[in-house]
C-alpha positions in Angstrom: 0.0 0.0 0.0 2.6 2.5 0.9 4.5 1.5 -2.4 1.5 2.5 -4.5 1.2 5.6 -2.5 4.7 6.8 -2.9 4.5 5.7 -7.0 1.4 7.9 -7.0 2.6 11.0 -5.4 6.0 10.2 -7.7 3.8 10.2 -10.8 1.8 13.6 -9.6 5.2 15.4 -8.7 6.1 14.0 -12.0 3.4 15.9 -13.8 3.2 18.8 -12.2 7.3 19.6 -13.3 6.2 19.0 -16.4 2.9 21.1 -16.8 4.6 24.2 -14.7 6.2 25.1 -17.7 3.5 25.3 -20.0 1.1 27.3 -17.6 3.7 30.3 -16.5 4.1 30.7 -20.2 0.0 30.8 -20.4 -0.3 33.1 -17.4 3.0 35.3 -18.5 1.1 35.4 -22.4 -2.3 36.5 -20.8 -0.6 39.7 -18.5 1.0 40.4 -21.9 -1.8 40.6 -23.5 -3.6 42.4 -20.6 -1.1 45.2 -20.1 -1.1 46.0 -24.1 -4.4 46.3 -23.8 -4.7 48.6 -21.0 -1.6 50.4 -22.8 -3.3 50.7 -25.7 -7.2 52.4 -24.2 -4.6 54.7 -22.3 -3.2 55.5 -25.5 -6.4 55.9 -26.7 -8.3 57.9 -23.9 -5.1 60.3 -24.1 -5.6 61.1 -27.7 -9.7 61.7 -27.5 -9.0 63.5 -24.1 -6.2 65.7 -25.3 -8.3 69.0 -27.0 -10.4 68.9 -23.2 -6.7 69.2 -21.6 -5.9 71.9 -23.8 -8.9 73.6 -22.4 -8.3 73.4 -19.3 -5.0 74.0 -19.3 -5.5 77.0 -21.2 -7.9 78.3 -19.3 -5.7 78.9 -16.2 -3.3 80.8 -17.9 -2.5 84.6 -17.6 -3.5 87.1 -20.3 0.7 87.7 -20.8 1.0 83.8 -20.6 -1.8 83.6 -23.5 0.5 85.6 -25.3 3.4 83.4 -25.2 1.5 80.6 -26.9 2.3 78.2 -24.0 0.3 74.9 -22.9 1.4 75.4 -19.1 2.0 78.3 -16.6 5.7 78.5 -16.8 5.6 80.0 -13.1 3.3 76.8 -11.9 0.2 78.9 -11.2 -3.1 79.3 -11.8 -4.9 81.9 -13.0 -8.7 82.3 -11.8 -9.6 85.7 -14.1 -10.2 84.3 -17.0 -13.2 82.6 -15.1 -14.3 85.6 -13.0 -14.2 87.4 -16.6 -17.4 85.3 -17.9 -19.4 85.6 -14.9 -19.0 89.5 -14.0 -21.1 91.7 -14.6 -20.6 93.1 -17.7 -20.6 89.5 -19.3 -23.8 88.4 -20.9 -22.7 84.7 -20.0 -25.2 84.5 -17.2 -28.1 85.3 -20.0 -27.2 82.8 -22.2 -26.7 80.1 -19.5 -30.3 81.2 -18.2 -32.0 80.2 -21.3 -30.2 77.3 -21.8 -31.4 76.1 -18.7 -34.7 77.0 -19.5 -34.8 75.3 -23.2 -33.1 72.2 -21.1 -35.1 71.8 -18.4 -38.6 71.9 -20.6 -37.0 69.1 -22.4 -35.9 67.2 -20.4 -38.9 66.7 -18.1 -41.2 67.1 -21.0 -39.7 64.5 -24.0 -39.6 61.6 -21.6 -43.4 62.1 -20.2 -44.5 62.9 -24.3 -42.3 60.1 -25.7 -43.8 57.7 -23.1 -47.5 58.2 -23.4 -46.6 57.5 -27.3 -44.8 54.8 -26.8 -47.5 53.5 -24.2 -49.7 53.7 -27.1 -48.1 51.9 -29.4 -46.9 49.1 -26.8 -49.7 48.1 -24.8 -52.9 49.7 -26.1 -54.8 48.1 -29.0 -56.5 50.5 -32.3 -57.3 50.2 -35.4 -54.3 51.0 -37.8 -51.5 50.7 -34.9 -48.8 49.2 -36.7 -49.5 51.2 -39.9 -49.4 54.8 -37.7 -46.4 53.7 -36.0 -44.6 53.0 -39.1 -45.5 56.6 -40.2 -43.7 57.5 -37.0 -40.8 55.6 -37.5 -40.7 57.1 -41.4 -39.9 60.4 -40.2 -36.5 59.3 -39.0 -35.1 59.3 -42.5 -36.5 63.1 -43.2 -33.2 64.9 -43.4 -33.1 67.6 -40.8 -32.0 70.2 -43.6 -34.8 69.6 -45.7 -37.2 71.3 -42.8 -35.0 74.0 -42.0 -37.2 76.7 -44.5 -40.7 75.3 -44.6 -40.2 75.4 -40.6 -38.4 78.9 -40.5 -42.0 80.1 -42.5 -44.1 78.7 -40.0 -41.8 80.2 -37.1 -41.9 83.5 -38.5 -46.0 83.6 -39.1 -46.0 82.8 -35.5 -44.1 85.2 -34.5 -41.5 83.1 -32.6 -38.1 84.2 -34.5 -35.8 85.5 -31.2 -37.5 83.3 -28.8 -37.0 80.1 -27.4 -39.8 78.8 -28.8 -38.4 77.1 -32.0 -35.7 75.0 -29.1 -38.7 73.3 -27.2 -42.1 73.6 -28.7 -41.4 71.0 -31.4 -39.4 68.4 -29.0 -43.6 68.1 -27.0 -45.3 66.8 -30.0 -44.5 63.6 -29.7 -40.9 63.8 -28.4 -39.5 62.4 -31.6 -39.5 58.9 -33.2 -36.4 57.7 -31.6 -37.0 58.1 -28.3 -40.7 57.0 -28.9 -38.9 53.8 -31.0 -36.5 52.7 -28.0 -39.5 53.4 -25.1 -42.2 51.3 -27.3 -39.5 48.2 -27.3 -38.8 48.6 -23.7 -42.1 48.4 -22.8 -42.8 45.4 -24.8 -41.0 43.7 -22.6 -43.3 44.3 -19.6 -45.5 41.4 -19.1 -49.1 42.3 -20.4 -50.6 39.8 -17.3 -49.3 42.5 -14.9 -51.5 45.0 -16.8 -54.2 43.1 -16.8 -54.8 41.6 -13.1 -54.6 45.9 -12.6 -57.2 46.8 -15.1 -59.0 43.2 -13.4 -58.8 45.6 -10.1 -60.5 48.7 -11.5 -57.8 50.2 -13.1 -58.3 52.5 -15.8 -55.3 53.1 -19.2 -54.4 56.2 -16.9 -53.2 54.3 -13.6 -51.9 51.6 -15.4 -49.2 54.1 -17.2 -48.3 55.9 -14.2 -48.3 53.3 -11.4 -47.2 50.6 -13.2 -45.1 51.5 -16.7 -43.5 54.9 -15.4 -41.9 52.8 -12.3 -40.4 49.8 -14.4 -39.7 52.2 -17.4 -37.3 54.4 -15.1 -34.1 52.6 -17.0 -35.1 53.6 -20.2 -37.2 57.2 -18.8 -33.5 58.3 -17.5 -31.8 57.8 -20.6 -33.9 60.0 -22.7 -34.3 62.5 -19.9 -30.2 62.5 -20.0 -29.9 62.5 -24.2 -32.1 65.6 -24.0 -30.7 67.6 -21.8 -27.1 67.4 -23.5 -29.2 67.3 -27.3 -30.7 71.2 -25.7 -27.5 72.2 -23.8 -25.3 71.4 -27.0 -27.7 72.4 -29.3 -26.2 75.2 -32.2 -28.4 74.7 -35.4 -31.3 75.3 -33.8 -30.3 78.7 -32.1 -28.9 79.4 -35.0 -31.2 79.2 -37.1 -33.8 81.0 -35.7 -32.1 83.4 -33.5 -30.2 86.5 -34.5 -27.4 88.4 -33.1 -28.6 90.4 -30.5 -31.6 89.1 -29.3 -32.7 88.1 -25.6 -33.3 84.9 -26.3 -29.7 83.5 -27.4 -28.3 80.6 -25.6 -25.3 79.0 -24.2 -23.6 77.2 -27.4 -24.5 80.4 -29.8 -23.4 83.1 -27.7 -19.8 81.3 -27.1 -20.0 81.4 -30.5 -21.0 85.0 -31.2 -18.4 86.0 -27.8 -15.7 83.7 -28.4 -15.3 82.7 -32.1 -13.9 83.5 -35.0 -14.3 87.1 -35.4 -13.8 87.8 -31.4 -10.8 89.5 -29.9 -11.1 87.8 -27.1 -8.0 85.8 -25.5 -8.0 82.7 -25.7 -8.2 81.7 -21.8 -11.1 83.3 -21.4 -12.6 81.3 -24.6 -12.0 78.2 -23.0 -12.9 79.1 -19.5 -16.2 79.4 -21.5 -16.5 76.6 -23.2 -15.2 74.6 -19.8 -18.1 75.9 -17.9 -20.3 74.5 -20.7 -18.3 70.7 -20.8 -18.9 70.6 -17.1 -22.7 70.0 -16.6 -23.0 67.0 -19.4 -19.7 65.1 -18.0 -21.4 65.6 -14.4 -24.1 63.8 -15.8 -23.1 61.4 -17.4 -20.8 59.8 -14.5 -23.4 60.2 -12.9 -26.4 58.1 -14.8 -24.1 56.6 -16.9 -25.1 52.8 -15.6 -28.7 54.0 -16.4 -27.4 55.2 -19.7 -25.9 51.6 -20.4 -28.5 49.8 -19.2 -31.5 52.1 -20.9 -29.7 51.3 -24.2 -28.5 47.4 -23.4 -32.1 46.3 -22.2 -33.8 48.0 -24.9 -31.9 45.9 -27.5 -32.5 42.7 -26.0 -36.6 43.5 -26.3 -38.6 41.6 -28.8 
């Protein structure tokens, strides 16, 4: 007994010598290949992320330092005026970030509650010509956006709303637009239509059944579009543009960097992107912090049927 014992631990020593070999070169081949990976998204993240360090960078720098056409503070300082420049007084900075709030926050509350009564609709609620009206919806997707641009600037100006906000928010409340309607219709195809029923089997009417049961397990995919159209109405230029002139009231954040800040401005360069800083800062807040929410809005959607 002991003699097959020792043969057996013999033969296991025996094997392990000789698979030790082959499995440090596995393990050394798979940290190889880990570490060039990491190297390379590194690589990566530096090159998307360099412009925003330019930004920054430049922002902090002294109106002489601007001058020198330097990336960093050669003294190792930094330099707050450039950011105390946009937000004095005499700075119309605060006006354009209040109606870029305004335009943002309208949206934002108002496409998700819009977009999911459609999509509600379409999901859960049985009519005549359903699928047929829905396609029409989904048709407008492949309108170019350029192609409306004069017949809308027409109707704008009968009504009276070129300079105002109007044109940035009105519009996005009439359905919310066929993408976000799209990705809310699939996600709530995925809600069991028993749970509906056993509510409408207690008295339930359509009304309580969309907002105490689809608007709670639709909060993945409600967050995502809330997020998308805040940062489609706080990085919005086209639209502003369009409609709004130099001068008016009603400009907002994006145009009036432009206008301030652009081409034709004398304006240094720190101050520029002390502006355009202050405008980065609220979507990258966001998205850190909803961005599981954005992933999973987006992920679960794509696995409806």
């Amino acid at each position: 007994m002991a003699a097959i014992q020792s043969t057996g631990k013999a033969f296991s020593e025996n094997r392990e010598m000789k698979t030790l070999p082959g499995e440090k070169k596995r393990k050394a081949g798979k940290i190889a290949s880990v570490t060039g990976i990491y190297a390379l998204l590194i690589l990566l993240s530096l090159f998307f992320l360099f412009p925003f360090i330019v930004m920054v960078s430049l922002s902090f720098l002294s109106d002489k330092e601007i001058q020198l056409q330097v990336l960093f503070s050669p003294s190792g300082t930094l330099y707050l005026g450039a950011y105390a420049g946009i937000f004095s007084s005499g700075s119309k900075y605060m006006k354009y970030l209040a109606n870029t709030l305004t335009v943002a926050a309208i949206t934002t509350v108002g496409i998700p509650f819009v977009s999911s009564v459609c999509a509600y609709g379409f999901a859960k609620m049985e009519f005549k010509g359903k699928e047929f009206v829905f396609g029409v919806v989904l048709s407008t997707m492949m309108i170019p956006a350029v192609i409306t641009i004069v017949p809308l600037y027409t109707i704008y100006a009968k009504l009276g709303w070129i300079n105002t906000l109007y044109p940035m928010w009105v519009p996005a409340l009439f359905g919310g637009g066929a993408t976000n309607i799209f990705l809310m219709r699939q996600f709530m195809r995925g809600i069991p239509n028993d749970m509906l029923k056993a509510a409408e089997l207690d008295g339930a009417n359509s009304f309580v059944v969309y907002t105490r049961i689809m608007v709670p397990l639709c909060k993945p995919i409600l967050l995502y579009v809330a997020v998308m159209s805040f940062m489609g109405a706080w990085n919005d230029f086209m639209t502003p543009f369009t409609y709004l002139d130099y001068g008016s009231d009603s400009i907002t954040l994006a145009l009036g960097i432009y206008y301030d800040y652009g081409p034709g401005s004398t304006k240094l360069a720190n101050e520029a992107m002390a502006a355009g800083n202050v405008m980065v800062l609220p979507c990258a807040i966001l998205f850190f912090c909803f961005q599981k929410y954005l992933i999973d809005g987006v992920a679960v959607t794509g696995m409806k049927d």
